[in-house]
N, C-alpha and C positions, 0 to 999 in steps of 0.2 A: 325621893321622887319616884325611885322603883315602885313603891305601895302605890301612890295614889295611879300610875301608870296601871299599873293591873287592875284599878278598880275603873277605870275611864275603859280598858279593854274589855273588862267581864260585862260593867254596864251596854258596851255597843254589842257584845256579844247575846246576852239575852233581846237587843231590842232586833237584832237577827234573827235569832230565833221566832220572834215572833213573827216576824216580816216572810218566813221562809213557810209557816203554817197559809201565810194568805197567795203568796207564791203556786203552792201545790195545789189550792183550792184553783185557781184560773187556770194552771196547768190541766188541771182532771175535766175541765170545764170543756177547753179547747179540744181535748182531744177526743171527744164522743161527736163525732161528724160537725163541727162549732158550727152552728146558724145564727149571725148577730140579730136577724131581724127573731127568731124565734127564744131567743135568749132575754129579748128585750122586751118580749110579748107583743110585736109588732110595732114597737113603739122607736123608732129610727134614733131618735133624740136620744133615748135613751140610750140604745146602743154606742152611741157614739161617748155619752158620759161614763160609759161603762168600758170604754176603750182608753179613755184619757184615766181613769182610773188605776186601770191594769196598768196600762206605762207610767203611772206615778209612784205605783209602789213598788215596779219591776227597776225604777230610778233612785227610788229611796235605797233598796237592797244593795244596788250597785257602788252607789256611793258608801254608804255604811263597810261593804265586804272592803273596800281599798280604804278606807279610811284604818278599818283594826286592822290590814294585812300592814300600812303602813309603821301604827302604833306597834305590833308585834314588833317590825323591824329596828325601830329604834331603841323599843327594850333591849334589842339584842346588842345594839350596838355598845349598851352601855358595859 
């Protein structure tokens, strides 16, 4: 059970990794004076699909980080 535990951990771990590349991308986004209307190219709609966006992957991340911090956990316990 130990094995397949570390590969179900390394697998969430790289799909963090990659989640963490799209994370820094909105972060660097935000912090140059963020204009949604000017982000969006005027386009509000947009804006706003581009906000639901950002919180779904800043959700995905969320979940994914407690999920391996849990599976860590129980490796340990074994």
């Amino acid at each position: 059970m130990n094995e397949k535990l570390n590969e179900i951990i390394e697998k969430y771990e790289e799909k963090l990794a990659v989640i963490t590349v799209s994370l820094e991308e909105i972060q660097e986004m935000r912090e140059d004076d963020f204009n949604p209307a000017d982000a969006s190219g005027g386009n509000f709609d947009d804006a706003y699909e581009m906000g639901r966006y950002d919180g779904d992957i800043e959700g995905e991340y969320s979940a994914l980080y407690d999920v391996v911090k849990d599976l860590k956990a129980l490796k340990e316990a074994e």
